[in-house]
MMTF fields as JSON, N, C-alpha, C and O atoms, coordinates in Angstrom:
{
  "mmtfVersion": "1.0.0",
  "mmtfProducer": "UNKNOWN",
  "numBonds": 407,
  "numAtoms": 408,
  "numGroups": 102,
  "numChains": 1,
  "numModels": 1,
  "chainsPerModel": [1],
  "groupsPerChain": [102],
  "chainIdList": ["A"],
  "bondAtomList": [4, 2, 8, 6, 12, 10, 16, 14, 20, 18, 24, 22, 28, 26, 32, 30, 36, 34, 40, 38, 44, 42, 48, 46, 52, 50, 56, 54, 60, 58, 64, 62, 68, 66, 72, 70, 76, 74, 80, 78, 84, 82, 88, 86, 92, 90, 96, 94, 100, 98, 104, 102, 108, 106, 112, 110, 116, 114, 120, 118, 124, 122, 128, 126, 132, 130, 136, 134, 140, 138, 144, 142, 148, 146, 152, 150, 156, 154, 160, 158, 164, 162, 168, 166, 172, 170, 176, 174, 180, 178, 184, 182, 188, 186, 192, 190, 196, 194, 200, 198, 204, 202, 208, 206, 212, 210, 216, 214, 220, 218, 224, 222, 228, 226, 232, 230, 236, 234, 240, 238, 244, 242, 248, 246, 252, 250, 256, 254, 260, 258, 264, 262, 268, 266, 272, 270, 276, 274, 280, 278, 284, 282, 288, 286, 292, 290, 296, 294, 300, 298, 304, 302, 308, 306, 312, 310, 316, 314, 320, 318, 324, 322, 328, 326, 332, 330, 336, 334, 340, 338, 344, 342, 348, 346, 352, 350, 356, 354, 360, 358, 364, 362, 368, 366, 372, 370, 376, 374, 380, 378, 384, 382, 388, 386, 392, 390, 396, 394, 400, 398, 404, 402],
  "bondOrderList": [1, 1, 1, 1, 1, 1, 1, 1, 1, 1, 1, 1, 1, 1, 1, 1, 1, 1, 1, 1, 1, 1, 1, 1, 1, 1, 1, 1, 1, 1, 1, 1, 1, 1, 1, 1, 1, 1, 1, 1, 1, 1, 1, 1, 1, 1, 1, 1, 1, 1, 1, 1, 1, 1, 1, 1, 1, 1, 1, 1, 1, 1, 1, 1, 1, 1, 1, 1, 1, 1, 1, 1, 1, 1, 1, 1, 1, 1, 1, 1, 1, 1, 1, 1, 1, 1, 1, 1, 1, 1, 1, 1, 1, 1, 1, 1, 1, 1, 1, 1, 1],
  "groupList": [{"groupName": "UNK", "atomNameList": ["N", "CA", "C", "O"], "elementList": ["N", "C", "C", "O"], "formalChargeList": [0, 0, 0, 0], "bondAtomList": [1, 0, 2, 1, 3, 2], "bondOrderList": [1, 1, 2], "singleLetterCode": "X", "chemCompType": "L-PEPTIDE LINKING"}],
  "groupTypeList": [0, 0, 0, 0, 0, 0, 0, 0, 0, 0, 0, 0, 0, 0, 0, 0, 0, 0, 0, 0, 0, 0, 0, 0, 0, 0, 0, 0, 0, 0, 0, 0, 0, 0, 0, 0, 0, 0, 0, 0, 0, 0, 0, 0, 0, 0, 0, 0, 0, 0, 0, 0, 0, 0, 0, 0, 0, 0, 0, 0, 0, 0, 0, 0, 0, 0, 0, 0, 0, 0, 0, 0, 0, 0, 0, 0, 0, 0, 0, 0, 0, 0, 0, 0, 0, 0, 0, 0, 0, 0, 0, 0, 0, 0, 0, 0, 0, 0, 0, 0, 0, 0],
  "groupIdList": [1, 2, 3, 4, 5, 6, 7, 8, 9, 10, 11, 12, 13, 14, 15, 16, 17, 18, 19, 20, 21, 22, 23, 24, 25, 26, 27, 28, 29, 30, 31, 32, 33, 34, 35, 36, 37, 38, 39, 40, 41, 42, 43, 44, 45, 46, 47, 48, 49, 50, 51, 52, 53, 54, 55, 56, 57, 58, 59, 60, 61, 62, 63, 64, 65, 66, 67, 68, 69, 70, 71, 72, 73, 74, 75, 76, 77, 78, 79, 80, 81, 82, 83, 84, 85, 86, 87, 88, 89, 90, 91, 92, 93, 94, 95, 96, 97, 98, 99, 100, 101, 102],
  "secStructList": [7, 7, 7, 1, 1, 7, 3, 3, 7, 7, 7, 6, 6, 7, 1, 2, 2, 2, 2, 6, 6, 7, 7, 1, 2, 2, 2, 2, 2, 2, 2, 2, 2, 2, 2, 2, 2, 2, 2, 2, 1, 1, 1, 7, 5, 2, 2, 2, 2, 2, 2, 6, 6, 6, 1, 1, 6, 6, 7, 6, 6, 6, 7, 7, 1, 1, 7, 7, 1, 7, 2, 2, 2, 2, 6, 6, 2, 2, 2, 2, 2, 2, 7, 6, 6, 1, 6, 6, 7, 7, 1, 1, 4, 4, 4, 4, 7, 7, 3, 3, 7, 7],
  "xCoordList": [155.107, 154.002, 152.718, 152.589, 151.796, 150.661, 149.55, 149.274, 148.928, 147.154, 146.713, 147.181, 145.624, 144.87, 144.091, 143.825, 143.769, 142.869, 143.428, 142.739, 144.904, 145.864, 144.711, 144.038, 144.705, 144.437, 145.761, 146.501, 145.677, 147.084, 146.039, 144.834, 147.275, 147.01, 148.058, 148.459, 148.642, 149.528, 149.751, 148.867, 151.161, 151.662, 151.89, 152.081, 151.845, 152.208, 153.47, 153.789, 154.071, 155.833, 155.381, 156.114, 153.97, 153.43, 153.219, 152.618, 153.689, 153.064, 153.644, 154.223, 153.081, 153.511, 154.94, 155.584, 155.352, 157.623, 157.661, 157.979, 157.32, 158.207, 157.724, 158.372, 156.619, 156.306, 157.198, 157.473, 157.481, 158.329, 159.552, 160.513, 159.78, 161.433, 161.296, 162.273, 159.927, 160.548, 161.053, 160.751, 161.808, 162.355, 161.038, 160.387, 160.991, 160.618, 159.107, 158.554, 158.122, 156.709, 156.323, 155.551, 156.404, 155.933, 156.151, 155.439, 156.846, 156.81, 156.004, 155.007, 155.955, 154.752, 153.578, 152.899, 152.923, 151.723, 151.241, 150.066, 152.07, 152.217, 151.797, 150.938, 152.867, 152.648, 151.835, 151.589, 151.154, 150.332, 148.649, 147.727, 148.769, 147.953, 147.328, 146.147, 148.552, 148.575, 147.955, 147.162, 148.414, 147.882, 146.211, 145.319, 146.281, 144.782, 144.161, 143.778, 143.824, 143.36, 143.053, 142.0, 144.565, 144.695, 144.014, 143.715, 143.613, 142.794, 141.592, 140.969, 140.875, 139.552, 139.056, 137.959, 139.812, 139.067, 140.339, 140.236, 141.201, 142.412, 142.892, 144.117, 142.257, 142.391, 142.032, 141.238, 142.275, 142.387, 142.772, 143.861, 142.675, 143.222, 143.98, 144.133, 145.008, 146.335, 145.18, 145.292, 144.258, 143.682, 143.13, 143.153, 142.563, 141.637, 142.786, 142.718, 143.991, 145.44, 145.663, 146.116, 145.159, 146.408, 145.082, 145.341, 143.842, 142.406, 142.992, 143.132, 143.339, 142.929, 144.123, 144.1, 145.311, 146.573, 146.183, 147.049, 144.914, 144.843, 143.719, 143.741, 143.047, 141.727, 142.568, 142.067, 143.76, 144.343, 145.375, 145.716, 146.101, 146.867, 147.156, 148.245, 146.394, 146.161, 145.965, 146.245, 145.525, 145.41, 146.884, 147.703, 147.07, 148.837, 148.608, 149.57, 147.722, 147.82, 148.791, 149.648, 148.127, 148.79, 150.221, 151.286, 150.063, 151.307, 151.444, 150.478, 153.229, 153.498, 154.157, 154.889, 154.271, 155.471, 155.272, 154.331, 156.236, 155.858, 155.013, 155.249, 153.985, 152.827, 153.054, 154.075, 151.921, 152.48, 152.159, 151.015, 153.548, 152.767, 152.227, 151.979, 151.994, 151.051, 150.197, 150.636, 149.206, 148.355, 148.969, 149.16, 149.207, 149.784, 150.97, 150.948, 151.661, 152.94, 152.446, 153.218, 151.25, 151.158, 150.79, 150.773, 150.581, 150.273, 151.638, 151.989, 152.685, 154.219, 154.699, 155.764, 153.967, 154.52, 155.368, 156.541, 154.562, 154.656, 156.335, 157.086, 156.398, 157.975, 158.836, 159.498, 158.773, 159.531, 159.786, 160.98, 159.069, 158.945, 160.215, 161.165, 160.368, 160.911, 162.307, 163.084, 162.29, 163.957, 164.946, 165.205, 165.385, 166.882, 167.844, 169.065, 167.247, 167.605, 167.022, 167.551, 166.102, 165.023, 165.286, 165.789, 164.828, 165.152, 164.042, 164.174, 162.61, 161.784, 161.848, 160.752, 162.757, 162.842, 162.244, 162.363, 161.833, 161.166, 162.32, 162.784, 162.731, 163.624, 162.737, 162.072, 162.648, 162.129, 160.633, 159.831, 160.204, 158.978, 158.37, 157.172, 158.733, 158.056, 157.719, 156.554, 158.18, 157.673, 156.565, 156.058, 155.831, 155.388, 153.718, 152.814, 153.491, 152.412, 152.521, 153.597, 151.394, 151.261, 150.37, 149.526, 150.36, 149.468, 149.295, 150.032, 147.83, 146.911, 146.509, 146.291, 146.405, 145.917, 144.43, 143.754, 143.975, 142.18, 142.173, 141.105],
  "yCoordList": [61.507, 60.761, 61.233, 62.427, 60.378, 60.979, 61.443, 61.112, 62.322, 62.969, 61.753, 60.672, 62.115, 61.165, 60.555, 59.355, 61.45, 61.488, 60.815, 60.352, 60.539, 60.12, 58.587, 58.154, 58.059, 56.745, 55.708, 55.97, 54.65, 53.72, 52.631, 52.464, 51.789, 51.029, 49.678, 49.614, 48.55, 48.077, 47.408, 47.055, 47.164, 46.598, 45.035, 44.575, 44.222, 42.736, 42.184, 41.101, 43.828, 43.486, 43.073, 42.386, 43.535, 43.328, 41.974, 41.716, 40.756, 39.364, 38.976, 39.492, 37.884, 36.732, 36.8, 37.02, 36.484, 36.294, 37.502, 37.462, 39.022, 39.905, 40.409, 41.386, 39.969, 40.038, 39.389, 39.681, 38.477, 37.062, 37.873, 37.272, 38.753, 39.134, 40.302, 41.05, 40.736, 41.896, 41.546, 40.402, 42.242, 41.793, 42.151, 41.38, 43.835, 44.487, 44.077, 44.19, 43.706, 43.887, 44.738, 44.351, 45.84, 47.082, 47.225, 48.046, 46.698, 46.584, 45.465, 45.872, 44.319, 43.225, 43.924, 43.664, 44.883, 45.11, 46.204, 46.494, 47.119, 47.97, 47.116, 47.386, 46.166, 45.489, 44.683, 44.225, 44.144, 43.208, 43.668, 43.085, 44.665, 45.613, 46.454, 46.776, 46.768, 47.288, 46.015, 46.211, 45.173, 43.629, 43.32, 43.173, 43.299, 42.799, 43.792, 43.284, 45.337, 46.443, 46.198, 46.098, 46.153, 45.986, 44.921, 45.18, 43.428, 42.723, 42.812, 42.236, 43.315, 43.494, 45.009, 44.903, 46.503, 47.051, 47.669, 48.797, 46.911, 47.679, 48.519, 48.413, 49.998, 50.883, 51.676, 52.525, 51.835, 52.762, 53.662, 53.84, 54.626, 55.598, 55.422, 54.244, 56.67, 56.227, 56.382, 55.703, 57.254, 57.04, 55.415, 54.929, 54.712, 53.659, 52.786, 52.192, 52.963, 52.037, 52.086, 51.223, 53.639, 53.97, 53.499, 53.422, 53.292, 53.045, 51.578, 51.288, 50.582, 49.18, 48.829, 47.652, 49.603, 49.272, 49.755, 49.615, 50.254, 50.811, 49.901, 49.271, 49.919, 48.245, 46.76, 45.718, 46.752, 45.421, 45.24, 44.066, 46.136, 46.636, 45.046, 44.475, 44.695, 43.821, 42.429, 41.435, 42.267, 41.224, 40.505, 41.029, 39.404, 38.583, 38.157, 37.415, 38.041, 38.014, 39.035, 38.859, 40.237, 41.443, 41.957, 42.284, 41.956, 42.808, 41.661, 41.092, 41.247, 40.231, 40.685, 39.93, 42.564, 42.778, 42.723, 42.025, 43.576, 43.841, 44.91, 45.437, 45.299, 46.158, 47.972, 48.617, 48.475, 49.445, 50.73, 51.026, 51.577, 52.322, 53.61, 54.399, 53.938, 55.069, 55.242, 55.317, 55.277, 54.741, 56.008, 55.954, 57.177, 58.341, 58.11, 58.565, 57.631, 57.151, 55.739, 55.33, 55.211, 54.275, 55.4, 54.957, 56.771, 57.605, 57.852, 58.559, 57.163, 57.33, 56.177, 56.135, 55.304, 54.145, 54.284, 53.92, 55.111, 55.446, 55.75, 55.418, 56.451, 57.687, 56.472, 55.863, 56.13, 54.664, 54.192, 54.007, 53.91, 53.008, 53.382, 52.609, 54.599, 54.816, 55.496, 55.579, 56.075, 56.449, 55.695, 55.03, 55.889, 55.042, 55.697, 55.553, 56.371, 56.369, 55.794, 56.203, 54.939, 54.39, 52.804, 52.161, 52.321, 50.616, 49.969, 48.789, 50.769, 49.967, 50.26, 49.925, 50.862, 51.03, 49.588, 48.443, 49.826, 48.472, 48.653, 49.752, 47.548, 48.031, 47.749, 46.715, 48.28, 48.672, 49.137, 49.055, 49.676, 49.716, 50.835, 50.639, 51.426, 52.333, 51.11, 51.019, 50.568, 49.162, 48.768, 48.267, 48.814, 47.852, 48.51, 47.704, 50.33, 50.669, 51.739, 52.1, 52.185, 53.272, 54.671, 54.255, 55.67, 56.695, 56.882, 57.015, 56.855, 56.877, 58.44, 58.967, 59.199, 60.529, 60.425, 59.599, 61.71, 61.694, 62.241, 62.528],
  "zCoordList": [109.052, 109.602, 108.924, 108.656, 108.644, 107.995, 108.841, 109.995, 108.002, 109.128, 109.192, 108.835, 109.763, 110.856, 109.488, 109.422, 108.457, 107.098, 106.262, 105.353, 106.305, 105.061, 104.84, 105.775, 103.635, 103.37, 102.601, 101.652, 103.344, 103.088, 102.587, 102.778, 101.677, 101.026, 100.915, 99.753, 101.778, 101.55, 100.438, 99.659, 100.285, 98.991, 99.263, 100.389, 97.997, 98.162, 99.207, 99.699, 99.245, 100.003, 101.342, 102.054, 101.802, 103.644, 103.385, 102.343, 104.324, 104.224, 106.017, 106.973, 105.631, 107.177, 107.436, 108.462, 105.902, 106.328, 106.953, 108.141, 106.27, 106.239, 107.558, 107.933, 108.51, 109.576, 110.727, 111.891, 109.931, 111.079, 110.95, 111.431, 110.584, 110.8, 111.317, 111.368, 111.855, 112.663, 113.878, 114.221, 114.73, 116.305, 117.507, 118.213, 117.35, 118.153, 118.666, 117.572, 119.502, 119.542, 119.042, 118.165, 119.069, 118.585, 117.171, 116.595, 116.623, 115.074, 114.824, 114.228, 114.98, 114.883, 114.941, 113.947, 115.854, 116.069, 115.374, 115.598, 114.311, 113.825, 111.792, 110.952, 111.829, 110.437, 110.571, 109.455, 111.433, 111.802, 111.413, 110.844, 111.88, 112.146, 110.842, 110.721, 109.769, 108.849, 107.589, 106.668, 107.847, 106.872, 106.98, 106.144, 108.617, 108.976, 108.193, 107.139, 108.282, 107.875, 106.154, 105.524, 105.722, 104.367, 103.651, 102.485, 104.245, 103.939, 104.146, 103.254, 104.991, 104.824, 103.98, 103.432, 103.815, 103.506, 102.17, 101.69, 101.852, 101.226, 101.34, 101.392, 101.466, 101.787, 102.916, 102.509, 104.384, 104.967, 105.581, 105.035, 106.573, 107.062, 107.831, 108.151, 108.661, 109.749, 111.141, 112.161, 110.952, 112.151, 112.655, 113.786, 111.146, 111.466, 112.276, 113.352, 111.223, 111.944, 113.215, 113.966, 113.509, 114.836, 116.355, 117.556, 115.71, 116.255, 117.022, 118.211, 115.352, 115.727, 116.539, 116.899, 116.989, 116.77, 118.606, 119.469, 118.904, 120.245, 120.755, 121.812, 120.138, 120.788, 120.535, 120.96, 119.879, 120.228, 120.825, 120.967, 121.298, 122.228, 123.338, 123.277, 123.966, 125.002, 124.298, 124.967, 123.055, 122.211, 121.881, 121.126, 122.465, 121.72, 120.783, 120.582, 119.665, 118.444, 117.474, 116.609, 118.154, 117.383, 118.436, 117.912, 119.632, 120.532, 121.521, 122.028, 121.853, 122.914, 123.603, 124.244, 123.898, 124.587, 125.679, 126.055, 126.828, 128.031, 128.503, 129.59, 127.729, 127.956, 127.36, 127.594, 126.629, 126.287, 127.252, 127.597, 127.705, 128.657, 128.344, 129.256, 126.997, 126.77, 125.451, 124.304, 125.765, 124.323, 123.302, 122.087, 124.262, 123.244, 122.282, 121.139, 122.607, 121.463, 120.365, 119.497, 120.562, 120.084, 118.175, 117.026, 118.654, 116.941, 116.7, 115.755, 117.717, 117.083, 116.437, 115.82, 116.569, 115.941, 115.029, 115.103, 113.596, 112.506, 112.064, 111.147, 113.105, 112.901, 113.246, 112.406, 114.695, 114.927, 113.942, 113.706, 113.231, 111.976, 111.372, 111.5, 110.653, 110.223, 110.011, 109.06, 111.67, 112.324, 112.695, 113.698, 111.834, 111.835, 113.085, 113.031, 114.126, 115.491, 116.234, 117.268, 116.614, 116.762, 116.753, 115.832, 117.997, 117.953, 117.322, 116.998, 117.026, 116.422, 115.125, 114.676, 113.929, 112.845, 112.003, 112.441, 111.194, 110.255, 109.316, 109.012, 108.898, 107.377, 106.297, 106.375, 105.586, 103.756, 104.0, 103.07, 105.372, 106.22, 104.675, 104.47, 104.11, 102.846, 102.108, 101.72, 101.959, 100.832, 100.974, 99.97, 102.09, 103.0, 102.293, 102.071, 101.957, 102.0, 100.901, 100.423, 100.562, 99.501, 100.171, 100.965, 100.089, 100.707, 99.399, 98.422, 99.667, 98.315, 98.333, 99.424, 97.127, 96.933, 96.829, 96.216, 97.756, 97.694, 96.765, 96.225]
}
C-alpha cells in the first residue's frame, strides 16, 4: 500500500469499460475515483485519493453500495485492491496506475 505522500499517475488501461466490469461498489469508487483524480491533475497522491474517495463516499456517482461503515478502512481500499483473499480484488488493478518517483 502506498504513504499517504506516494504520487500516482494512471495509465490509459483506467477507462469507463474497465470500470463497468468491476462487481464490487467498493471497487467502482476506488477506480472511479482514481480516473476522476487522474483527469484533472494526472498526477496525485494516495492521500488526495483516499481524501476524495472519503468526501464522495455518500455521492452514487462514485459509491452505490449499502453504505460504508468505517471511513477507516476506506485507506484499505488499496490492499483490497489487490488481495487475492479479498472479495474486492480488482483484476490487472497494477495496470490501472504508475507510482511515480519524487
Amino acid at each position: 500500500m502506498p504513504l499517504k505522500m506516494q504520487k500516482i499517475q494512471i495509465t490509459v488501461n483506467l477507462n469507463e469499460e474497465e470500470i463497468k466490469k468491476a462487481k464490487q461498489p467498493v471497487q467502482k469508487l476506488i477506480l472511479k475515483s482514481m480516473l476522476e483524480l487522474g483527469k484533472d491533475k494526472k498526477i496525485f497522491t494516495y492521500g488526495e485519493l483516499v481524501k476524495f474517495m472519503i468526501d464522495n463516499k455518500d455521492n452514487t456517482e462514485y459509491y452505490n453500495g449499502s453504505g460504508i461503515k468505517s471511513i477507516n478502512n476506506i485507506w484499505k481500499y488499496w490492499g483490497y485492491s489487490q488481495s487475492k483473499a479479498h472479495k474486492s480484488t480488482i483484476n490487472n488493478f497494477s495496470t490501472y496506475y504508475i507510482l511515480v518517483k519524487n
